[in-house]
mmCIF file of the N, C-alpha and C atoms, coordinates in Angstrom:
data_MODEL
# 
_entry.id   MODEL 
# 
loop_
_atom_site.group_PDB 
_atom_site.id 
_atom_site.type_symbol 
_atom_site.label_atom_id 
_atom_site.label_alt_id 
_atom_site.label_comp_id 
_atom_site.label_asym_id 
_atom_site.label_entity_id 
_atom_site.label_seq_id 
_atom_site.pdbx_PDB_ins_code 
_atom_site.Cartn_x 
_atom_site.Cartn_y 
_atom_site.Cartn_z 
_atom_site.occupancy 
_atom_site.B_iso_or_equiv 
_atom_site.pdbx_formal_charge 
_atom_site.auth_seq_id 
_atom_site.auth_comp_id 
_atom_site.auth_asym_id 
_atom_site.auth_atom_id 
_atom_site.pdbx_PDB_model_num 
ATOM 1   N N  . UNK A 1 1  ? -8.198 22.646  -2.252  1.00 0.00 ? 1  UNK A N  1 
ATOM 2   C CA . UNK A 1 1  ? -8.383 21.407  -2.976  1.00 0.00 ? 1  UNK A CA 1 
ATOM 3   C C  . UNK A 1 1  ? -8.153 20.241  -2.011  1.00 0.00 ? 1  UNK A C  1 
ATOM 4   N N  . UNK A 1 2  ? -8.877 19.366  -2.115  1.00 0.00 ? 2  UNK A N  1 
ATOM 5   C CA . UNK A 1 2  ? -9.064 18.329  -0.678  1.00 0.00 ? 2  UNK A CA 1 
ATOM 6   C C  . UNK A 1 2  ? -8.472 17.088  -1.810  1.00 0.00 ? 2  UNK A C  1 
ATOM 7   N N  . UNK A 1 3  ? -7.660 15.722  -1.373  1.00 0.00 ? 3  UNK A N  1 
ATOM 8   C CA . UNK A 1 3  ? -7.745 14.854  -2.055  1.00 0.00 ? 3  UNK A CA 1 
ATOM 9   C C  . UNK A 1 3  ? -8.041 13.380  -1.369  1.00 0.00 ? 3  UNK A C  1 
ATOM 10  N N  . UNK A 1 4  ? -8.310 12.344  -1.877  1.00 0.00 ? 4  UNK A N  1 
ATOM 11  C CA . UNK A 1 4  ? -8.754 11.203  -1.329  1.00 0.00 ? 4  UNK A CA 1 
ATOM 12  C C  . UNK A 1 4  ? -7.990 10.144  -0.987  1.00 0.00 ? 4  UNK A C  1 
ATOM 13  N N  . UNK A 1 5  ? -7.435 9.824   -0.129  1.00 0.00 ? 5  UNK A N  1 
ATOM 14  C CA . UNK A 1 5  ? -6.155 9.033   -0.251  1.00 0.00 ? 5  UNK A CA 1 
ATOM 15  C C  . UNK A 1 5  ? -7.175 7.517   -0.272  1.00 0.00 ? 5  UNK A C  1 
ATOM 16  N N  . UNK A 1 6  ? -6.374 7.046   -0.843  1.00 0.00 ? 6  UNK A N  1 
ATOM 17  C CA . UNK A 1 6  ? -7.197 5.125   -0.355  1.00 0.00 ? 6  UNK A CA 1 
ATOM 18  C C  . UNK A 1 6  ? -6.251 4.113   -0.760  1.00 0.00 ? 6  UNK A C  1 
ATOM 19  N N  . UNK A 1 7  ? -5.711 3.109   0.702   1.00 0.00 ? 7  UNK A N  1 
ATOM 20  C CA . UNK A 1 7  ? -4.770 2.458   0.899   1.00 0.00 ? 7  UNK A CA 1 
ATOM 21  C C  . UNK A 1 7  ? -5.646 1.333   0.089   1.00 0.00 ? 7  UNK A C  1 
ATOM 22  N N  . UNK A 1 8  ? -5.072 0.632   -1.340  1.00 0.00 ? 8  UNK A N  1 
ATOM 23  C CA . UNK A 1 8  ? -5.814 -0.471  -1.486  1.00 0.00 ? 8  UNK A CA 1 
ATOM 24  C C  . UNK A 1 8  ? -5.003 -2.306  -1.442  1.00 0.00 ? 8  UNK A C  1 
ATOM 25  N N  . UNK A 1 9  ? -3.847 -2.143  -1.539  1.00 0.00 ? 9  UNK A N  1 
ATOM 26  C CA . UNK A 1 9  ? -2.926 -3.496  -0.936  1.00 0.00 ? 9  UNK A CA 1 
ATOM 27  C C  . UNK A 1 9  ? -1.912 -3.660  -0.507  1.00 0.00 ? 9  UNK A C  1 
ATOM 28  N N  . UNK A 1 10 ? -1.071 -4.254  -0.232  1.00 0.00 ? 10 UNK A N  1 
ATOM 29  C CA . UNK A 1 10 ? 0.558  -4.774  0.082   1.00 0.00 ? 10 UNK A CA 1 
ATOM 30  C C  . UNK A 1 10 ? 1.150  -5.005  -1.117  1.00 0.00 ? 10 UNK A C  1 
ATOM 31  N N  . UNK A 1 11 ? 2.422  -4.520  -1.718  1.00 0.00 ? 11 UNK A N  1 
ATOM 32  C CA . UNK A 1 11 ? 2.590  -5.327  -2.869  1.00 0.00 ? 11 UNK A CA 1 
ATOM 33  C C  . UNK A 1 11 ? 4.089  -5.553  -2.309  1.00 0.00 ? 11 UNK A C  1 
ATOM 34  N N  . UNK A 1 12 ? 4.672  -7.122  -2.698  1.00 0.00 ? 12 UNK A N  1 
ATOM 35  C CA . UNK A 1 12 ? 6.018  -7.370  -2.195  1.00 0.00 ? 12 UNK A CA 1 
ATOM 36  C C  . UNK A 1 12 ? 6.664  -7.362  -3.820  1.00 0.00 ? 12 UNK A C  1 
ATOM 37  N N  . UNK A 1 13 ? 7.827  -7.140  -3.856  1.00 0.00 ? 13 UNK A N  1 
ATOM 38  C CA . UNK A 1 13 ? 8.575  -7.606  -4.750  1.00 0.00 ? 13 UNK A CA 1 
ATOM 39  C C  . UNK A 1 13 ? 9.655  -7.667  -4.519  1.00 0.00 ? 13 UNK A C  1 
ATOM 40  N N  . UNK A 1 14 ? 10.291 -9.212  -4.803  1.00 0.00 ? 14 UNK A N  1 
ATOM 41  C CA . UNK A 1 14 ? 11.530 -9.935  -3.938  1.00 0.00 ? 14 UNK A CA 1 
ATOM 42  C C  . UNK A 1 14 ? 10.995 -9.777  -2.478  1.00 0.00 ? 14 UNK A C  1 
ATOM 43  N N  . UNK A 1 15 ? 12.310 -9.202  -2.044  1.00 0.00 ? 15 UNK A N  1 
ATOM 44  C CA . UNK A 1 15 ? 12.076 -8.523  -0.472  1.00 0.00 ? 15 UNK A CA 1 
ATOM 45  C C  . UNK A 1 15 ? 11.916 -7.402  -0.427  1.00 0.00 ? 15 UNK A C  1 
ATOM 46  N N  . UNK A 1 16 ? 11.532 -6.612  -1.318  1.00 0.00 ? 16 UNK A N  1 
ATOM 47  C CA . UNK A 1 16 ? 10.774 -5.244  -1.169  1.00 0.00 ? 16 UNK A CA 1 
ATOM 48  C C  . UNK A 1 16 ? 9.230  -4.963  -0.871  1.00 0.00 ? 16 UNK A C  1 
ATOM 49  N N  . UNK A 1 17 ? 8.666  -4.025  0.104   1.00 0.00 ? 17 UNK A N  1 
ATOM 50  C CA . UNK A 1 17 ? 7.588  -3.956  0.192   1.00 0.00 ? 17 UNK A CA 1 
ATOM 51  C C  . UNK A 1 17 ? 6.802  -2.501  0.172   1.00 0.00 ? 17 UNK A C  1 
ATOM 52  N N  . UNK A 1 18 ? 5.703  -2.273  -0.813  1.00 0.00 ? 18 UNK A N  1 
ATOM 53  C CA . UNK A 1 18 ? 5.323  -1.158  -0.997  1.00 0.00 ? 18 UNK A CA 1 
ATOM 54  C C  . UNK A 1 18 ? 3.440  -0.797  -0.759  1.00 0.00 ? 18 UNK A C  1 
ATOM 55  N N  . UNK A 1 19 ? 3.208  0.298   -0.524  1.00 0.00 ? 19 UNK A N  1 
ATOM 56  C CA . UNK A 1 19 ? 1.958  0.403   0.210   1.00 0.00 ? 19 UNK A CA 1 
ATOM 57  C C  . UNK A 1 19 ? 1.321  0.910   -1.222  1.00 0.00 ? 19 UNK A C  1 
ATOM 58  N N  . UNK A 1 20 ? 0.096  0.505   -1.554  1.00 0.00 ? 20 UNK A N  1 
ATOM 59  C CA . UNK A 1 20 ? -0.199 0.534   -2.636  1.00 0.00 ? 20 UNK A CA 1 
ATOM 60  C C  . UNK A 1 20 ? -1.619 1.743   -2.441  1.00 0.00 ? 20 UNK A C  1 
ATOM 61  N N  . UNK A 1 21 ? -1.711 2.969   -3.046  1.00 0.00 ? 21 UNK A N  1 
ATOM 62  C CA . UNK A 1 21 ? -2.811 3.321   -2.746  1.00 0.00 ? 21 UNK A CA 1 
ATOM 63  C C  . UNK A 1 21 ? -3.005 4.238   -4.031  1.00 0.00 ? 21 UNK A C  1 
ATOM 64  N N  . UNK A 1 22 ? -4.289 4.893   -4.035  1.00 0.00 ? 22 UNK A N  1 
ATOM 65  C CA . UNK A 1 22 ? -4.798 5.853   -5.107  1.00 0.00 ? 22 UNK A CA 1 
ATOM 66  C C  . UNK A 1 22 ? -5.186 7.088   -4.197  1.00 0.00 ? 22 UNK A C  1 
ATOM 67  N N  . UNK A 1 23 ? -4.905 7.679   -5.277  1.00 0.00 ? 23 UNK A N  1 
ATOM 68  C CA . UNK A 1 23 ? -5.396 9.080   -4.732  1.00 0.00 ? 23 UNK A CA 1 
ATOM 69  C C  . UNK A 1 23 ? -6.510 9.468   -5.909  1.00 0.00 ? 23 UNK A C  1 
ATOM 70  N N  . UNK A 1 24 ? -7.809 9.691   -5.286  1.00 0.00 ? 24 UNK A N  1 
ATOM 71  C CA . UNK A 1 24 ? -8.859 10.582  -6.168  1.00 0.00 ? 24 UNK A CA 1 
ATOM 72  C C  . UNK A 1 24 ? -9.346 9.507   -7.659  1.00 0.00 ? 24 UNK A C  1 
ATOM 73  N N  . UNK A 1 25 ? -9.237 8.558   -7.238  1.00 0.00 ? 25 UNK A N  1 
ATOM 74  C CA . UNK A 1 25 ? -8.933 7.347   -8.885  1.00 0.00 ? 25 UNK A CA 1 
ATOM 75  C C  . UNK A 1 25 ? -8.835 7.828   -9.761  1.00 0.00 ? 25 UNK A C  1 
ATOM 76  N N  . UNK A 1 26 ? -7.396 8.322   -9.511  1.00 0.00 ? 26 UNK A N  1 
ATOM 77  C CA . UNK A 1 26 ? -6.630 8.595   -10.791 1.00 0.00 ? 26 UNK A CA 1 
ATOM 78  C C  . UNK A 1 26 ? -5.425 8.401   -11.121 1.00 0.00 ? 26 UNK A C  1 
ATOM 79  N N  . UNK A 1 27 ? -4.603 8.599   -9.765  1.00 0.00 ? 27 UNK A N  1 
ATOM 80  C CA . UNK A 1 27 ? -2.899 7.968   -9.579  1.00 0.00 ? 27 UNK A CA 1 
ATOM 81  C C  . UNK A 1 27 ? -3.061 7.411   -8.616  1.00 0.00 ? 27 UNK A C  1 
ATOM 82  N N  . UNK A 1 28 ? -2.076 6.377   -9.139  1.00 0.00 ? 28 UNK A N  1 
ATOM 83  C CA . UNK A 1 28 ? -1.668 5.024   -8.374  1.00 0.00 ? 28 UNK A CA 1 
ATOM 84  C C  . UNK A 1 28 ? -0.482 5.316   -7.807  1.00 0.00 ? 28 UNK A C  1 
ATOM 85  N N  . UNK A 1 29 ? -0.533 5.116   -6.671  1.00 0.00 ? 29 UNK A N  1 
ATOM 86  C CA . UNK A 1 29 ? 1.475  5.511   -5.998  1.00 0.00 ? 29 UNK A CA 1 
ATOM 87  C C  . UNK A 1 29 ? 1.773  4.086   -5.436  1.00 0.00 ? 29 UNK A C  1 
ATOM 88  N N  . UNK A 1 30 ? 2.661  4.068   -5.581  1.00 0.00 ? 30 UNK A N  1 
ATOM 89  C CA . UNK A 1 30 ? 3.621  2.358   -4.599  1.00 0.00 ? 30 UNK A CA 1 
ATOM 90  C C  . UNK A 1 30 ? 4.442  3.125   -3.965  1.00 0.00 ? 30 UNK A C  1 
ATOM 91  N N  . UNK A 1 31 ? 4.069  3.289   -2.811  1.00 0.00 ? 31 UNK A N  1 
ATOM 92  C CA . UNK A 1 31 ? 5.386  3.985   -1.696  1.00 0.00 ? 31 UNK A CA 1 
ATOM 93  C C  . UNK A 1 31 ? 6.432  2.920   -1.061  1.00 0.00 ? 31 UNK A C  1 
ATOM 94  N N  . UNK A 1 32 ? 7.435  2.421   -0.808  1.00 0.00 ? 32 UNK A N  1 
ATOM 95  C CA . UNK A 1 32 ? 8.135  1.948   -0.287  1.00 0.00 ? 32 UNK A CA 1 
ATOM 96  C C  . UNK A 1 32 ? 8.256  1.855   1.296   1.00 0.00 ? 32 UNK A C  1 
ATOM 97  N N  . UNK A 1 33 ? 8.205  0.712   1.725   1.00 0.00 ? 33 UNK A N  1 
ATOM 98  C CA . UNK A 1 33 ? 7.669  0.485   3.013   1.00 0.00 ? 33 UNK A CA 1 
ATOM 99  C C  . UNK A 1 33 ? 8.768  -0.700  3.956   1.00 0.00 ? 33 UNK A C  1 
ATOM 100 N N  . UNK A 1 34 ? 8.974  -0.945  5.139   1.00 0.00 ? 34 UNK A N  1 
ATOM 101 C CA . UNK A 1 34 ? 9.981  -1.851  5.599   1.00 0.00 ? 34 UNK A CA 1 
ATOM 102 C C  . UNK A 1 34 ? 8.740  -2.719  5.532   1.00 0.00 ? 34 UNK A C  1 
ATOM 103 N N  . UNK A 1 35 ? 9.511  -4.356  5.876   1.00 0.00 ? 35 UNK A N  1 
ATOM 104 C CA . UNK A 1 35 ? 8.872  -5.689  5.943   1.00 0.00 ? 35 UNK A CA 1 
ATOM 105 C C  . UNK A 1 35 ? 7.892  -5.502  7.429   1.00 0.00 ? 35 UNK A C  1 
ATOM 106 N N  . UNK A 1 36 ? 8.594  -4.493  8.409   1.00 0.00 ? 36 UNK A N  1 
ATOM 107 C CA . UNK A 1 36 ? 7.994  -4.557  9.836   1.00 0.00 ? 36 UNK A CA 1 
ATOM 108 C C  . UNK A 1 36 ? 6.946  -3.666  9.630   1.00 0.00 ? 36 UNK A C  1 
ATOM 109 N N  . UNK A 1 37 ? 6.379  -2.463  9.041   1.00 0.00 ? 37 UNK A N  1 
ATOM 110 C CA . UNK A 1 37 ? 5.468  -2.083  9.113   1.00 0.00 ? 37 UNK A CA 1 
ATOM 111 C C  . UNK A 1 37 ? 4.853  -2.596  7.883   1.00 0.00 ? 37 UNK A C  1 
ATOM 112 N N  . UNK A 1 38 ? 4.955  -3.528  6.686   1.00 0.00 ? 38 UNK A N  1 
ATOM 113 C CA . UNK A 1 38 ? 4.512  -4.319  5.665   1.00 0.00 ? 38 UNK A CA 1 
ATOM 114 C C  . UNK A 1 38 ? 3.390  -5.324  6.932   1.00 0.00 ? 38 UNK A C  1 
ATOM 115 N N  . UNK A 1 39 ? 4.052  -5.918  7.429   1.00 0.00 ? 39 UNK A N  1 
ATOM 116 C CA . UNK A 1 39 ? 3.482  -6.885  8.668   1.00 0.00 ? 39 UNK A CA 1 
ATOM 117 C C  . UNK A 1 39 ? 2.380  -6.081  9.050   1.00 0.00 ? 39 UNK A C  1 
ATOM 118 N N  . UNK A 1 40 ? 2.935  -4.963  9.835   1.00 0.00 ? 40 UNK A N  1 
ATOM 119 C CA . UNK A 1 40 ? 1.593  -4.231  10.621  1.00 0.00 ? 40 UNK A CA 1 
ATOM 120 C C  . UNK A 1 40 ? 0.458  -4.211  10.086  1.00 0.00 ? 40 UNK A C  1 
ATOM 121 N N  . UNK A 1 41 ? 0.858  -4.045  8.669   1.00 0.00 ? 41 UNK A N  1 
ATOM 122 C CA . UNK A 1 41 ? -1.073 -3.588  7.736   1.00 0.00 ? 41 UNK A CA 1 
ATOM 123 C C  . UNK A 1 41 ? -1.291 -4.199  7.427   1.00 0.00 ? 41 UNK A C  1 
ATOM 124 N N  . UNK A 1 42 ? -0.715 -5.796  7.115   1.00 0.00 ? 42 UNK A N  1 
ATOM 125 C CA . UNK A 1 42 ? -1.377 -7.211  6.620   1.00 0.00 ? 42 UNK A CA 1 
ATOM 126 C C  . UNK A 1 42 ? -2.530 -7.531  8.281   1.00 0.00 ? 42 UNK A C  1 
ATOM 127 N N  . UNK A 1 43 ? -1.811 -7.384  9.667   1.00 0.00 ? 43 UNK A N  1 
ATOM 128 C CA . UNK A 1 43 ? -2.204 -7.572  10.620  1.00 0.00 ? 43 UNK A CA 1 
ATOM 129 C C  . UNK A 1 43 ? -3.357 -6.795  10.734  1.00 0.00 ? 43 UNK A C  1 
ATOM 130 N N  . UNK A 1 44 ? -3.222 -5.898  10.574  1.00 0.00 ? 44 UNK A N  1 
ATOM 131 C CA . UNK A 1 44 ? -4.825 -5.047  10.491  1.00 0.00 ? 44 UNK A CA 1 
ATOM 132 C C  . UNK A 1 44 ? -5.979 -5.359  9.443   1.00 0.00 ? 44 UNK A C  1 
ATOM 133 N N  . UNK A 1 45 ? -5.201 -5.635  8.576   1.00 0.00 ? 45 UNK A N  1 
ATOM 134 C CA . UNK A 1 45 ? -6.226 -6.251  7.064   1.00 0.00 ? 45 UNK A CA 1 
ATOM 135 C C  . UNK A 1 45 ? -6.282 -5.795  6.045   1.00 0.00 ? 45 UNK A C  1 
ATOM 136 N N  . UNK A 1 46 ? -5.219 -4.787  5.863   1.00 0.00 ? 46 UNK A N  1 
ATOM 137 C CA . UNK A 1 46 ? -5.055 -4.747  4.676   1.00 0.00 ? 46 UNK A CA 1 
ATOM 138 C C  . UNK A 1 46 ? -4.183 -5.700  3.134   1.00 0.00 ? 46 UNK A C  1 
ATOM 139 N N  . UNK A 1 47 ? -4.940 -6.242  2.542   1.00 0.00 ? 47 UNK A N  1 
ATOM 140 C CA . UNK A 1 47 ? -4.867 -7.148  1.707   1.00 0.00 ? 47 UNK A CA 1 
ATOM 141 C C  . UNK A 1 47 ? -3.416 -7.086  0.866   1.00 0.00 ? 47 UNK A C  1 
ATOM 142 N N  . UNK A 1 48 ? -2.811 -8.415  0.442   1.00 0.00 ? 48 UNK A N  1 
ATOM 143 C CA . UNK A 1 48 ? -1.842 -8.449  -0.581  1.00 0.00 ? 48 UNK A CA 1 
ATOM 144 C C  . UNK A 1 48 ? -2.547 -8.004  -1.991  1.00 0.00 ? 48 UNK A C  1 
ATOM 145 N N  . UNK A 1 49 ? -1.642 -7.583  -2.580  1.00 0.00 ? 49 UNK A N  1 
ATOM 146 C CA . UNK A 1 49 ? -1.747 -7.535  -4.132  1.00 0.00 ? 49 UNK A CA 1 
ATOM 147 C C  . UNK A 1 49 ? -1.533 -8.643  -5.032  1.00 0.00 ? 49 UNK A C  1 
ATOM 148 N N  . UNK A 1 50 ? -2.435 -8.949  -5.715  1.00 0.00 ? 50 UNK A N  1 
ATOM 149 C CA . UNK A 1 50 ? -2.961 -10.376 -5.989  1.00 0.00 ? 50 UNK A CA 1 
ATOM 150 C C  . UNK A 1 50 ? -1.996 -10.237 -8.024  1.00 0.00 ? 50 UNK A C  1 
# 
């Protein structure tokens, strides 16, 4: 069974920061992430959560 990962934003809350992605569009995960690699993927382009 193969699944689809897809990173789709940044989401902050307070000073917490979590990597927002779907797997297979169906679950949504918020993984927990530091502010320094939060930075890294805004720098590459991956988008805030609006």
């Amino acid at each position: 069974m193969e699944f689809q990962l897809l990173v789709t934003c940044i989401l902050q809350e307070g000073n917490a920061f979590f990597l927002v992605t779907k797997v297979d569009d169906v679950i949504t995960l918020k993984v927990p992430i530091t502010a320094g690699v939060a930075g890294l993927f805004l720098a590459l382009g991956v988008p805030r959560c609006s």
